[in-house]
N, C-alpha and C positions, 0 to 999 in steps of 0.2 A: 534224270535231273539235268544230264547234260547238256540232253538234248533241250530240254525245256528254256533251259538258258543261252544256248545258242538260239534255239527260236524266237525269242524273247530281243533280244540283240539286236537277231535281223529282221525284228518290226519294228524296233523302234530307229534303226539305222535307215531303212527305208521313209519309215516316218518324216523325220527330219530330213533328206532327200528330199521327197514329194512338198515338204513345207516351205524347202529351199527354190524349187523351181517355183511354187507358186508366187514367192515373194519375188520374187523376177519376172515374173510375167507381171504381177501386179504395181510395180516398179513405173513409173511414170516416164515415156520417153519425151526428152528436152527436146522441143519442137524449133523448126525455125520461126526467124520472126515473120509473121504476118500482120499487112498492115490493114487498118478500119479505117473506115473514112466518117468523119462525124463534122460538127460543127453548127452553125446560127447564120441567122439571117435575120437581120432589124430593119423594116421597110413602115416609114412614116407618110402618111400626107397632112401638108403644112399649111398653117394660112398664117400669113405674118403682116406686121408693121413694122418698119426699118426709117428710124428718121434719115437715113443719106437719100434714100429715095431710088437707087442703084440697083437695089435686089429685087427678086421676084415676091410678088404678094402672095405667090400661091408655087406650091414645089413638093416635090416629090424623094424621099430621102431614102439610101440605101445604106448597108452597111453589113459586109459578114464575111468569114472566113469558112472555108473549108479545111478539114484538119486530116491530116493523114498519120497515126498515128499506129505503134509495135510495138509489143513487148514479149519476150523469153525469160523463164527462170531457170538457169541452169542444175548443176545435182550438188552443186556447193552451194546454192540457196541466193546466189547472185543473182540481181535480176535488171537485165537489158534494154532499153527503151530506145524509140526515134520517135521526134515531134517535128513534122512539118508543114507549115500554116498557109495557105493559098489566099490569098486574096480575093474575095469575092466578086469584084470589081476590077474596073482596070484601072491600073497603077504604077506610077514610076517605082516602087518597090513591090514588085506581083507576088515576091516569097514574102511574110511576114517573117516569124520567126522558126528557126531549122537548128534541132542540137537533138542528142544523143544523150544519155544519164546510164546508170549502174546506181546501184541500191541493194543495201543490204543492211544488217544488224550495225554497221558503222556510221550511217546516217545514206544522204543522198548525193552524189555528186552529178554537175551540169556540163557540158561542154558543147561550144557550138553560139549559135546566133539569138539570146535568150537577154529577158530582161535581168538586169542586178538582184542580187540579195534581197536587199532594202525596197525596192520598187515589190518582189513579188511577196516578201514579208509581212505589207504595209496592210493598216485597216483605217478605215477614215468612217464619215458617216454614211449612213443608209442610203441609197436613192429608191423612191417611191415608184420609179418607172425604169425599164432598161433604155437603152439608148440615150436617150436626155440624161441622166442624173448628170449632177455639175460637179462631182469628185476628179471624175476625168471623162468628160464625156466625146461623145462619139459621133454625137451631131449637138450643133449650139447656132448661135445665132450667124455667125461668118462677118469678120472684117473688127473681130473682138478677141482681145488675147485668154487664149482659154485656159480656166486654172485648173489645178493641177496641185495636190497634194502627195503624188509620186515622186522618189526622186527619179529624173529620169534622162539627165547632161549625160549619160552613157550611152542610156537606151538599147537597141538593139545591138551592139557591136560584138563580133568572137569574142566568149569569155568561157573562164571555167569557174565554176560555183560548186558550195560545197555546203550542205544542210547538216546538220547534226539531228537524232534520236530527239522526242520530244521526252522530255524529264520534266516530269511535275507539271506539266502544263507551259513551260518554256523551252523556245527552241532559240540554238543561234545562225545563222546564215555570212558567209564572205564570198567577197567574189573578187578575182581580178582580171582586168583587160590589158592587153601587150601591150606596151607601145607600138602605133600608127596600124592597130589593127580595126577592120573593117567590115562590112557586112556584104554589101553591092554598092555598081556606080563607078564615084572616082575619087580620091582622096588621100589622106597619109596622117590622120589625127583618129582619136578614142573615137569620136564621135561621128566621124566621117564613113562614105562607103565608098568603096573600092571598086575598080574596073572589073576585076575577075580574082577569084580567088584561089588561083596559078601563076598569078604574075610575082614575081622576086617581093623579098621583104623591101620596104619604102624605110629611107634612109627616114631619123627624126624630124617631124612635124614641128611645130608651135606647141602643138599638147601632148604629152607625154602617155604614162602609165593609167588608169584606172583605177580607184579600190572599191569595196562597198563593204558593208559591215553593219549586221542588222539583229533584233533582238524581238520575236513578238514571244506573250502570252494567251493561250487561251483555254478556256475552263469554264465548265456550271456546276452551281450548287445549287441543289434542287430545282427549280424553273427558273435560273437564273443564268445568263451565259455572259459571258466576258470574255472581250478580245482587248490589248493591247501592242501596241510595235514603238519601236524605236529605231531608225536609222541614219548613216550616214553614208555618204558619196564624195570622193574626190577624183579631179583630173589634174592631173600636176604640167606646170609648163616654163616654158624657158625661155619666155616671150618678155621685153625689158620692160616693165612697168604694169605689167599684168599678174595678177597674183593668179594663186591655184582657184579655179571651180570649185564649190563645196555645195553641199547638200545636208541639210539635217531634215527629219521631218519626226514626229509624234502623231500619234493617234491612238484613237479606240474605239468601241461601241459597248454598250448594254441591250439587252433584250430580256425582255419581262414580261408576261401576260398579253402576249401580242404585240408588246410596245416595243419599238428597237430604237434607239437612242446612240447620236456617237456625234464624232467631229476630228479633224486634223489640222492641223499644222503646218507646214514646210518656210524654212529659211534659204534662201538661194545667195551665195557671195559671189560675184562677177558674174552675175547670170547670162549663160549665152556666151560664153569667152568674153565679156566686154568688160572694156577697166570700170570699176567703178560703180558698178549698177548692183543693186541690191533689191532684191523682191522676196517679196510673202504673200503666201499661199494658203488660204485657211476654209473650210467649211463646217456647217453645223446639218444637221435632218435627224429628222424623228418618223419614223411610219410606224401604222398599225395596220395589221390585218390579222384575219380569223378565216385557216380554208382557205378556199382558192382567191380571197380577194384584199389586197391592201392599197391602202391611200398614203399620204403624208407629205413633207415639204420640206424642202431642201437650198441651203442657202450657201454660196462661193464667193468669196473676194481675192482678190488681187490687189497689192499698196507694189509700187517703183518707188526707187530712193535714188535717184540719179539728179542731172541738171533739169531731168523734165518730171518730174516729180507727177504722179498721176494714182489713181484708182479705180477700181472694175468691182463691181455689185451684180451679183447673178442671183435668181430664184426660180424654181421647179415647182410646181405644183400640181400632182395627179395621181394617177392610181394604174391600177392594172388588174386584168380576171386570166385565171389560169382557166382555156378553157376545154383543155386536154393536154393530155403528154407530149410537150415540147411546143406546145401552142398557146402564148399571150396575148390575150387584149390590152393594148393600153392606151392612155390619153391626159391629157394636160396641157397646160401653161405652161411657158419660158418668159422670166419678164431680165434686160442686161442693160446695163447702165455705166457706160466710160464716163472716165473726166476727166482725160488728158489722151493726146497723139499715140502715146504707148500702149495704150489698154483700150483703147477706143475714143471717136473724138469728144474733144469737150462737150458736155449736157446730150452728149448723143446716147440714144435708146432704141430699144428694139422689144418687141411684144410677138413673142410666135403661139400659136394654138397647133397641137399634132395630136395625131390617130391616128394608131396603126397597129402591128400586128406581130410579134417575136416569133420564129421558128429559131428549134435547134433540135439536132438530129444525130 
């Protein structure tokens, strides 16, 4: 019996042994980071009407980034990222945007040359095509102020962000930016770029600190989805008779039965650092598609509140065919309408026709 029990013992001691090493071998080793290289390419051919008469009837439009992109999870379930964005073109800013994150059960934090809070929070309406849609687009008519339901007086400048866990369908987002911190270039403001980013801190600017502070929902109930956002932006300054930069913007969209439906917002106070100037930023679009193919229309304005009081009228019109993995056709109408010096010149218009062709990879 004694034995039986000693033998007994030493199978199952062995047992757990041999269970142990397997779960160590089977044990996942934390790799270093390696990076992917991914990103898009928007390449359009235009035919346009420009009443200044200054522009080309006919042109060639590019637009896209290269992304180099890592991430590690380590054995505490943290997990480490780098995002650095290449310009596909050449550019007096040839890095886009370059920052580093951690992530975990605590939410997500940002650090690095990345947009605000509230700018990456934000939902507005639909556009029926890439590149053109008029929410913030990427190619538009030129020598017309283009709108912009983002907030984005910070823009790319060093910041740290910080996302919270989504709960119930809503998350919250802050960010702040240092005083006279910077991206490239030359500078000593929030929104400025800097010579190199080795040179001594820059004593205070005209513009101060940073903030952003942002709040979206999003959720479906049965074939129904909804997005909403809420944010603000400010740059504080200490300039005599200029108040703080601020930002509010709203938005949403719906999506039903093919349908997607949405519009935004944005309030701007001193827009631009300048005393006195108040602008708003608004769109509406609706597309429908089924499969690989959708249509729809999309509509931006711009109103200035200043001495030179002015408005801007934009419309998008067209579609697109998915016509493989990472491969769109698209095409439409641009129709823009200024009517004042600030937004474009008075009763001045522009009519673009484009065709072309979306990679991303």
């Amino acid at each position: 019996m004694k034995k039986f029990i000693l033998g007994t013992t030493a199978l199952i001691a062995a047992s757990a042994l041999t269970m142990g090493v397997a779960s160590a071998a089977e044990k996942k080793e934390v790799q270093k980071i390696k990076l992917n290289v991914s990103g898009y390419l928007q390449t359009s051919f235009v035919v346009a009407d420009y009443d200044t008469g200054d522009q080309l009837p006919t042109d060639i439009r590019h637009e896209g980034e290269i992304h180099f992109t890592g991430k590690t999870t380590l054995d505490n379930g943290l997990e480490f990222g780098v995002n650095v964005q290449l310009e596909a073109r050449e550019s007096t800013d040839q890095i886009d945007e370059t920052f580093m994150y951690v992530e975990g059960s605590f939410g997500r934090v940002i650090m690095g040359s990345e947009n605000s809070a509230s700018y990456l929070m934000h939902y507005g309406s639909p556009s029926p095509v890439p590149a053109w849609g008029l929410n913030s687009p990427n190619a538009n008519a030129g020598g017309f102020t283009t709108p912009s339901t983002y907030t984005n007086e910070i823009s790319d400048a060093d910041k740290i962000t910080y996302f919270t866990p989504r709960f119930s369908g809503f998350q919250l987002g802050a960010s702040f930016t240092p005083d006279s911190d910077e991206e490239t270039g030359t500078g000593s403001t929030a929104t400025a770029v800097a010579a190199s980013p080795y040179a001594p801190i820059k004593a205070e600017g005209d513009e101060n600190e940073g903030f952003s502070v942002a709040v979206n929902y999003v959720n479906s109930f049965n074939e129904i989805s909804v997005a909403a956002s809420l944010g603000y932006e400010i740059i504080t300054t200490d300039t005599a008779g200029l108040g703080d930069t601020e930002e509010i913007s709203v938005g949403g969209s719906v999506g039903f039965s093919g349908f997607k439906v949405g519009g935004a917002y944005k309030f701007t106070d001193e827009d631009g650092g300048a005393a006195g100037v108040e602008r708003h930023d608004y769109n509406l679009g609706v597309t429908y598609g089924m499969g690989p193919w959708k249509v729809g229309l999309q509509y931006a304005g711009v109103s200035m509140d200043d001495t030179s009081d002015g408005e801007l009228h934009a419309f998008v019109l067209g579609g697109q065919y998915v016509l493989g993995p990472g491969i769109t056709a698209f095409g439409g109408i641009q129709y823009w309408d200024g009517e004042n010096d600030r937004v474009g010149s008075e009763g001045e218009n522009a009519t673009i026709f484009f065709l072309g062709t979306s990679l991303s990879f």
